[in-house]
C-alpha positions in Angstrom: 39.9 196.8 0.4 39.0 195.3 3.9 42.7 195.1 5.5 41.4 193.1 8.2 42.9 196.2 11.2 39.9 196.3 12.9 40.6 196.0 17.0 43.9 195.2 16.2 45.8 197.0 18.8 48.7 199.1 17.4 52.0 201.0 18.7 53.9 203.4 16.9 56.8 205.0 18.1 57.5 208.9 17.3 53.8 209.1 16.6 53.5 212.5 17.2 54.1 214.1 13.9 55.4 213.1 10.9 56.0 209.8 9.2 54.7 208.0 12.7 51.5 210.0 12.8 50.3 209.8 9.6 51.0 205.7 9.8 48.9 205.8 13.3 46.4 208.3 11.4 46.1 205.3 8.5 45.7 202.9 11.6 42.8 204.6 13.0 40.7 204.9 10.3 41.1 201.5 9.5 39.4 200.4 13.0 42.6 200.1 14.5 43.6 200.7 18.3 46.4 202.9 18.3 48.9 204.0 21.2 51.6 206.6 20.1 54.8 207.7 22.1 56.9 210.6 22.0 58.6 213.2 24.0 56.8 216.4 23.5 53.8 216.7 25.4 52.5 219.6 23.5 52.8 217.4 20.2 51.5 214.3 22.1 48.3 216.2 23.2 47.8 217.7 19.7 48.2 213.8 17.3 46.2 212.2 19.9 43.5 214.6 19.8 43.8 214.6 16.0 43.5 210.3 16.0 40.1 210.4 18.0 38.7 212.7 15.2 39.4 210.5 12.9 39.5 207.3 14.9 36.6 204.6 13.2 35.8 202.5 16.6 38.8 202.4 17.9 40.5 203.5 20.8 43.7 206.2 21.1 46.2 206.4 23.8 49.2 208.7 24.1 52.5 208.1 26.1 55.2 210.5 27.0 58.0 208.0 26.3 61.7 208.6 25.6 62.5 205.5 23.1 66.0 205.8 24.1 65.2 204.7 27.9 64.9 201.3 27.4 63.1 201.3 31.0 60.6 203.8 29.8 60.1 201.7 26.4 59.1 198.4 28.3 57.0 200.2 30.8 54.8 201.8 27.9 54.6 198.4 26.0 53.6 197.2 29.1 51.0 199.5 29.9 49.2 199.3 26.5 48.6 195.6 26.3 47.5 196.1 29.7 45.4 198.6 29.0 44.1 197.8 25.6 44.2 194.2 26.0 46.6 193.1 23.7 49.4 193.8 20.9 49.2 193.5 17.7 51.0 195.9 15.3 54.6 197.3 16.7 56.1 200.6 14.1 59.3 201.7 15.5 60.6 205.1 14.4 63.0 207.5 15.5 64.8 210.6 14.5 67.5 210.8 12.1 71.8 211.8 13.4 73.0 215.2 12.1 74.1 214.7 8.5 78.2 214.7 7.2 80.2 212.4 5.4 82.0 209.9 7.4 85.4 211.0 8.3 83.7 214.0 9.7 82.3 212.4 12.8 84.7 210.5 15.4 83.8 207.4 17.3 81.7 208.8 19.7 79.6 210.4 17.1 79.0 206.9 15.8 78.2 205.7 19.3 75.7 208.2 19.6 74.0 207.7 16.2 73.8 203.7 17.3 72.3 204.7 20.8 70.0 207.4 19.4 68.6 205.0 15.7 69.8 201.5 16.2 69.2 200.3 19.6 65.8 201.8 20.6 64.1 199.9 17.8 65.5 196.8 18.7 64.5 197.6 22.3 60.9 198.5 21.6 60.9 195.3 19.2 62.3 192.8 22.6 60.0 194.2 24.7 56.9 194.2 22.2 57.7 190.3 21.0 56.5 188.3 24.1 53.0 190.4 23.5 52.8 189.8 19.5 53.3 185.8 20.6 51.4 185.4 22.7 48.5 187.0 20.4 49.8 184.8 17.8 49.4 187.2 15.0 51.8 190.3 14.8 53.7 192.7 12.7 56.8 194.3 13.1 57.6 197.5 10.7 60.9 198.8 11.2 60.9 203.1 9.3 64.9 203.4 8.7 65.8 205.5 5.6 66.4 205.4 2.0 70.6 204.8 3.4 69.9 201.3 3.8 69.3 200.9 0.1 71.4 202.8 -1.4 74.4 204.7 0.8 74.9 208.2 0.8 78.2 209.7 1.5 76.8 212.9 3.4 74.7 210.6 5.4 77.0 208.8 7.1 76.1 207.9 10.4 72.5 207.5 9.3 73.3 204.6 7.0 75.5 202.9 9.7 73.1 202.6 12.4 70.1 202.3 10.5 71.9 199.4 8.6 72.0 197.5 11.8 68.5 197.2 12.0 68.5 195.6 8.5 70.5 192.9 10.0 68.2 192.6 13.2 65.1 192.6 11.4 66.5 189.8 9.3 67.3 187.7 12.0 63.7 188.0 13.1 62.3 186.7 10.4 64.2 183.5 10.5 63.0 183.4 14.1 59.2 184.6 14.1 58.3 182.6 10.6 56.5 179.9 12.7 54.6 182.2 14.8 52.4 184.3 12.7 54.8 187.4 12.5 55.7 189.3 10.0 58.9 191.9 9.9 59.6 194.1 7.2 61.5 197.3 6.8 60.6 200.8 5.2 62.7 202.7 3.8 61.4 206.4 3.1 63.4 208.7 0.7 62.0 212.4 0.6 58.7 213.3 2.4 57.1 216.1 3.3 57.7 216.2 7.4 58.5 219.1 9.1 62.6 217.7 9.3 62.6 218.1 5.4 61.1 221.3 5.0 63.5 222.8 7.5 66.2 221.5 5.0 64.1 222.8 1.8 63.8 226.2 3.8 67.4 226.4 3.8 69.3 229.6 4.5 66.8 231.0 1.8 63.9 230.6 3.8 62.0 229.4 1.1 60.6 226.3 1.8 58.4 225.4 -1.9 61.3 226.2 -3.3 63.3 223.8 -1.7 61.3 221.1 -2.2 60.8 221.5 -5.9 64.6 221.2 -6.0 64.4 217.9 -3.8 61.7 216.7 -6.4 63.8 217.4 -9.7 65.7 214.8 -8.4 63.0 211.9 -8.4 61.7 210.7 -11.5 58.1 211.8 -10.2 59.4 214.7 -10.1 58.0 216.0 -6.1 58.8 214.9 -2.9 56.5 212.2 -1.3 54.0 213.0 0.9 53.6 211.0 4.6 49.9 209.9 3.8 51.6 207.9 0.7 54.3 206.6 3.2 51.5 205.6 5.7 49.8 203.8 2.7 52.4 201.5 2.2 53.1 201.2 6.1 49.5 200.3 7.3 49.2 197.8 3.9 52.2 195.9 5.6 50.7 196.0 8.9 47.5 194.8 7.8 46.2 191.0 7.0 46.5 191.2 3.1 50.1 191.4 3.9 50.3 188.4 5.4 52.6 186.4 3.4 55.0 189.5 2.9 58.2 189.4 5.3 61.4 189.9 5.5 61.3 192.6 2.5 63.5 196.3 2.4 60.0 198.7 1.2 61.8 201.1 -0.5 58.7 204.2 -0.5 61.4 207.0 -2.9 59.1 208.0 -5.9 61.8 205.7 -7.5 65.1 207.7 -6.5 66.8 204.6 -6.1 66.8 204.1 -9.7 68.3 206.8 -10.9 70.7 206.9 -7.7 
């Protein structure tokens, strides 16, 4: 299926492993130019060396960015439609706050999870917006969590701030409808990162293990993998999506169902 990436230009946030590199992986092999941002230099140098071998005409750039430096975030956005010479495709991702149920954390704890999940997508999103109109065509794919579907007590704080981008995103769409942009939300359950095999590792060290158990819980009986996340992500992101917006892409080997 021709998706229609090719030359598009494309920024993904936390693209240095996990569920942000393998959607900027999916990007580049669909023709795509990709820019990725993280902390970690060592992990920056490694995924962008890993997108130009497998990059299909397009070109890769990598950014030592802090997403929570709002500063940093619109000097990178700057810098790559600059550089590449336009802006196309905006993912914003970030890491998850420590897990606990609710009346564990105080309020600073929830501050923190909103300054550290909620506001730096909607940061990267402001500053990327000017860019995606004046291109006239753009997408904006917000990666939250499973919590925003379907709440779960021992994730508290992640279902609070990652809610808040449910509401933003929404808001958007109303706004950008008229302009050829496109926002929609994913919402990954389990996949195999290197954040949920520490958890399947456990105190038993034994990481398969753990992840069986995770997968006994899903009706397809595993934990997803972030190529299948990617899938779904670069679909969104890509022309055939183009009537697709404002939609919650639950990507859970169908946990939500059972709950």
């Amino acid at each position: 299926m021709e998706l229609g990436l090719a030359h598009k230009v494309a920024l993904v946030a936390g693209g240095s492993s996990g569920l942000g590199l393998a959607v900027a992986e999916e990007l580049a092999k669909e023709g795509a130019h990709v820019a990725i941002g993280a902390r970690d230099a060592d992990r920056l140098a490694q995924a962008e060396a890993r997108l130009k071998a497998v990059a299909r005409g397009g070109r890769v750039m990598a950014t030592n960015v802090d997403v929570k430096d709002d500063v940093s975030v619109r000097r990178w956005v700057e810098d790559v439609a600059a550089r590449m010479g336009a802006l196309h495709v905006v993912v914003t991702n970030s890491g998850g706050p420590p897990p606990g149920p609710p009346s564990s954390f105080g309020v600073d704890a929830y501050r923190s999870a909103a300054d550290a999940v909620l506001l730096p997508p909607i940061s990267l999103a402001l500053a990327a917006l000017p860019h995606l109109k004046k291109a006239g065509w753009g997408r904006l794919l917000f990666i939250t969590s499973e919590t925003v579907h379907r709440p779960v007590a021992r994730f508290a704080l992640s279902g609070f701030s990652r809610m808040g981008i449910i509401g933003f995103s929404a808001a958007l769409v109303q706004e950008l409808g008229d302009v050829g942009i496109t926002v929609n939300v994913l919402a990954p359950g389990y996949m195999r990162t290197p954040p949920v095999e520490r958890t399947a590792a456990g105190k038993a060290g034994d990481v398969e293990a753990g992840l069986r158990a995770m997968g006994a819980h899903i009706p397809l009986k595993r934990v997803g993998l972030p190529e299948e996340f990617a899938a779904a992500a670069v679909f969104l992101a890509s022309e055939r999506a183009s009537f697709i917006t404002g939609t919650v892409q639950l990507v859970d080997g169908g946990a939500s169902v059972i709950g």
